[in-house]
C-alpha positions as CSV (number, residue, x, y, z in Angstrom):
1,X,5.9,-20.7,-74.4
2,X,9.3,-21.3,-72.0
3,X,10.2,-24.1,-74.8
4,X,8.8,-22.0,-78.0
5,X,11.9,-19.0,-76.7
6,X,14.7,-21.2,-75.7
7,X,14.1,-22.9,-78.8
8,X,14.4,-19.6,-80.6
9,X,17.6,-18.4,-78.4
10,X,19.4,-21.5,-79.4
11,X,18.4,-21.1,-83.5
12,X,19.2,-17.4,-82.8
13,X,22.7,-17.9,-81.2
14,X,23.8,-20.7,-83.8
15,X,23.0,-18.8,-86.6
16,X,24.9,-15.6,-85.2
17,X,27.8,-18.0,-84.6
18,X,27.6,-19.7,-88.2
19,X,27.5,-15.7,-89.7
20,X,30.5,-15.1,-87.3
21,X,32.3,-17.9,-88.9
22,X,31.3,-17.7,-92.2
23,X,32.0,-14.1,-92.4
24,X,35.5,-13.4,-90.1
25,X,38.5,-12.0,-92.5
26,X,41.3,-10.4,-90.2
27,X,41.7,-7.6,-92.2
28,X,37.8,-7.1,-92.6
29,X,37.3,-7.6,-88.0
30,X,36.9,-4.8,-86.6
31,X,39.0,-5.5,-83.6
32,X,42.8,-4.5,-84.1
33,X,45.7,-7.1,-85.2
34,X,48.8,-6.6,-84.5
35,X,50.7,-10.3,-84.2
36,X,53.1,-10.5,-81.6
37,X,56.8,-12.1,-82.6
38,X,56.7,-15.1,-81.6
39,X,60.1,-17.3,-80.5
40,X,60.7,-20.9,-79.1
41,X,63.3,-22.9,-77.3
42,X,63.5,-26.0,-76.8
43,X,66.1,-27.6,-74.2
44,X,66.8,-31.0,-72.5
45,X,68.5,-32.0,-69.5
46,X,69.3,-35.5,-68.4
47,X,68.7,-36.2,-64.5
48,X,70.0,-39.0,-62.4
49,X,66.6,-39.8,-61.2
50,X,63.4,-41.5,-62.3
51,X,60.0,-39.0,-63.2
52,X,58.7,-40.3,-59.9
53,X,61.2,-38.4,-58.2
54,X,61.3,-35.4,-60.9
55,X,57.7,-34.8,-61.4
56,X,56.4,-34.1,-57.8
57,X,59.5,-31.1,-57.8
58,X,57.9,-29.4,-60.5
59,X,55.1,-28.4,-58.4
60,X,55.0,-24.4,-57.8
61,X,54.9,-25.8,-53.8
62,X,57.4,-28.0,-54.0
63,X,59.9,-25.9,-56.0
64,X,60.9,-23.8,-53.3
65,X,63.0,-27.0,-52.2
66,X,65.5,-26.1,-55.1
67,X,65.3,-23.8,-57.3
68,X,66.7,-20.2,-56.6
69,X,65.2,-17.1,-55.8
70,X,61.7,-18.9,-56.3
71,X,58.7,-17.1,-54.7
72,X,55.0,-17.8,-55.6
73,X,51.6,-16.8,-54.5
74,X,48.8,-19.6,-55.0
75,X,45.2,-18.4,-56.4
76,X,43.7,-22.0,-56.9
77,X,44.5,-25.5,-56.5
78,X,41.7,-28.3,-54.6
79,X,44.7,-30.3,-53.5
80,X,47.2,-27.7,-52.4
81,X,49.8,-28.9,-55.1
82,X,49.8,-28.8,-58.7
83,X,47.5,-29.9,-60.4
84,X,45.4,-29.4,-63.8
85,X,43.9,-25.6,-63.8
86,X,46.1,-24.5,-60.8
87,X,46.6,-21.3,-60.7
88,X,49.3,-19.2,-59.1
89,X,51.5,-15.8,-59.2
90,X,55.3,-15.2,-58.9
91,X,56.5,-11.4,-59.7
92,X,60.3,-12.9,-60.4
93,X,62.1,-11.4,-63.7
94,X,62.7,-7.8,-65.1
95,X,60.8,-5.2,-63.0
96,X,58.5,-4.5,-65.9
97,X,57.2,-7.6,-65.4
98,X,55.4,-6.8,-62.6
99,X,53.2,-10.4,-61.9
100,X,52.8,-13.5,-64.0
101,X,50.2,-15.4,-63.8
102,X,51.2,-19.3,-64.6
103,X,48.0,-21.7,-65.4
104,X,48.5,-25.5,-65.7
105,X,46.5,-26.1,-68.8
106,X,47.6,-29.6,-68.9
107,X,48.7,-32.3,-66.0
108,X,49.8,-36.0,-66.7
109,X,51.4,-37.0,-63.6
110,X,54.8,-38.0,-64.3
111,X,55.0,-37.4,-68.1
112,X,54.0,-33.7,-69.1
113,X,53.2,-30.8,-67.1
114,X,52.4,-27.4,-69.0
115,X,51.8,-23.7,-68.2
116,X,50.0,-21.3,-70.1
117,X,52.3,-18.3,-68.1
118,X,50.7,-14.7,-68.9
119,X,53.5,-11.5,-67.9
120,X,51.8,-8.7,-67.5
121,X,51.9,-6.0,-70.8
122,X,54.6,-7.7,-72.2
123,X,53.8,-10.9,-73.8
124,X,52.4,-15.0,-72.8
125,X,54.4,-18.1,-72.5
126,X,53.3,-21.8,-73.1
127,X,55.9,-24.0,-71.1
128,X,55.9,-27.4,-71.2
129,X,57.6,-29.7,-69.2
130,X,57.8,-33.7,-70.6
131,X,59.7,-36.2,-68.9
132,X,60.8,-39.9,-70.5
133,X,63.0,-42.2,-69.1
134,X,65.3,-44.0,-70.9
135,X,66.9,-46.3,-68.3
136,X,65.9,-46.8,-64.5
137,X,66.7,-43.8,-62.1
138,X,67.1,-41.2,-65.3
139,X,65.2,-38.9,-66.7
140,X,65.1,-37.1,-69.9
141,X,63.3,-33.9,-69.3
142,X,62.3,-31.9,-72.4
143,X,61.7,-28.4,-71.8
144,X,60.0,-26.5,-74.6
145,X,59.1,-22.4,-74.0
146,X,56.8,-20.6,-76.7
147,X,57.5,-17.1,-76.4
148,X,54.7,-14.7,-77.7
149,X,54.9,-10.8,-77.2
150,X,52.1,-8.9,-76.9
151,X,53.6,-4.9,-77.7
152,X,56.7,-4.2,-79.6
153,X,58.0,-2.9,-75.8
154,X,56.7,-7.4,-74.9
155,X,58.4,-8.4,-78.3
156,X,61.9,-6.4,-77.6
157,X,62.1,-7.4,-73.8
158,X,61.5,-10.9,-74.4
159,X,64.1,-11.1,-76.9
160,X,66.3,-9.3,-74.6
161,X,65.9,-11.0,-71.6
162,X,64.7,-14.9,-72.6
163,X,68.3,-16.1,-72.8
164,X,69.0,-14.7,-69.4
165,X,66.1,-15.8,-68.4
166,X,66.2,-19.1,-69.9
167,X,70.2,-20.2,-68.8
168,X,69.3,-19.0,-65.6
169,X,66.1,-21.9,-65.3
170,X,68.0,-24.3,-66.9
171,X,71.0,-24.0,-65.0
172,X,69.1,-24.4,-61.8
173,X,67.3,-27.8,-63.0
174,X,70.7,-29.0,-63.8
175,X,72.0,-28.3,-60.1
C-alpha cells in the first residue's frame, strides 16, 4: 500500500509539473510581471601578481586587508573563508540599501569566483570575478557586474548610483 501511494504521488507530481510546463504563457500566469531593467559592466584590471596571490584576497575575510570601508557579517561558510555557497552580509552603499546579501554561487579556486549579491527592495547583482594570467606574477582580472532592478525606485537607483559604485570598487582593486 506504502508503494501503491508514493507511486501515485510521484505520477501525480510529474504530471502537475508537465501541465505547468506545457501550459505557462507570461501574459496568461497569474503571478505579476514586471521585468526589471537590466544593465552590465564589464571591466578589467591588470595586477602585478599571479591568481595565487590575487584569489585568496577576494575572500569576504580576507578583504578587509585592502579594500576600503569594507565591513561584512558572515551567515555561512564550513571553512571560515570563501567558499562555494558562502553566505555573508555587508550594509555598504546608499542608505536605501539597507543589507545585501552576497551568495557565492560558483568557486574555482584561482580562476572564477562569483556572487549572486541580493540589495534589499532595490534590485540583484551577479558579479563574477575571472582571473587569467598571461605572464608569471600578472594577472588579468576580468570583472563582469549584471545589474537587475527589481522596482522602478531599484531600476532608477541602480542606474544612479552603479558608476559611483562601480569606480569606487575598481579603483580600490587597482590600489
Amino acid at each position: 500500500m506504502k508503494k501503491l501511494r508514493i507511486i501515485v504521488l510521484i505520477t501525480l507530481f510529474f504530471s502537475l509539473m508537465t501541465n505547468a510546463q506545457n501550459t505557462f504563457n507570461k501574459k496568461d500566469s497569474p503571478a505579476k510581471w514586471k521585468n526589471g531593467e537590466r544593465f552590465e559592466y564589464p571591466y578589467d584590471i591588470e595586477l602585478n601578481a599571479g591568481p595565487d596571490v590575487v584569489f585568496p584576497l577576494l575572500c569576504p575575510v580576507e578583504e578587509y586587508k585592502w579594500l576600503n570601508k569594507w565591513k561584512c557579517k558572515m551567515a555561512y561558510s564550513e571553512s571560515g573563508v570563501a567558499e562555494k555557497d558562502c553566505i555573508f552580509f555587508t550594509n555598504s552603499g546608499f542608505p536605501f540599501y539597507r543589507r545585501m546579501t552576497w551568495y557565492i554561487t560558483r568557486f574555482e579556486p584561482d580562476t572564477l569566483v562569483q556572487y549572486l549579491i541580493h540589495i534589499n527592495r532595490i534590485g540583484s547583482v551577479m558579479f563574477t570575478l575571472s582571473l587569467e594570467s598571461p605572464e608569471e606574477n600578472k594577472t588579468m582580472l576580468h570583472l563582469h557586474y549584471l545589474y537587475t532592478g527589481h522596482s522602478g525606485f531599484g531600476n532608477k537607483m541602480l542606474k544612479k548610483d552603479f558608476k559611483r559604485r562601480v569606480k569606487e570598487i575598481t579603483e580600490n582593486f587597482e590600489d
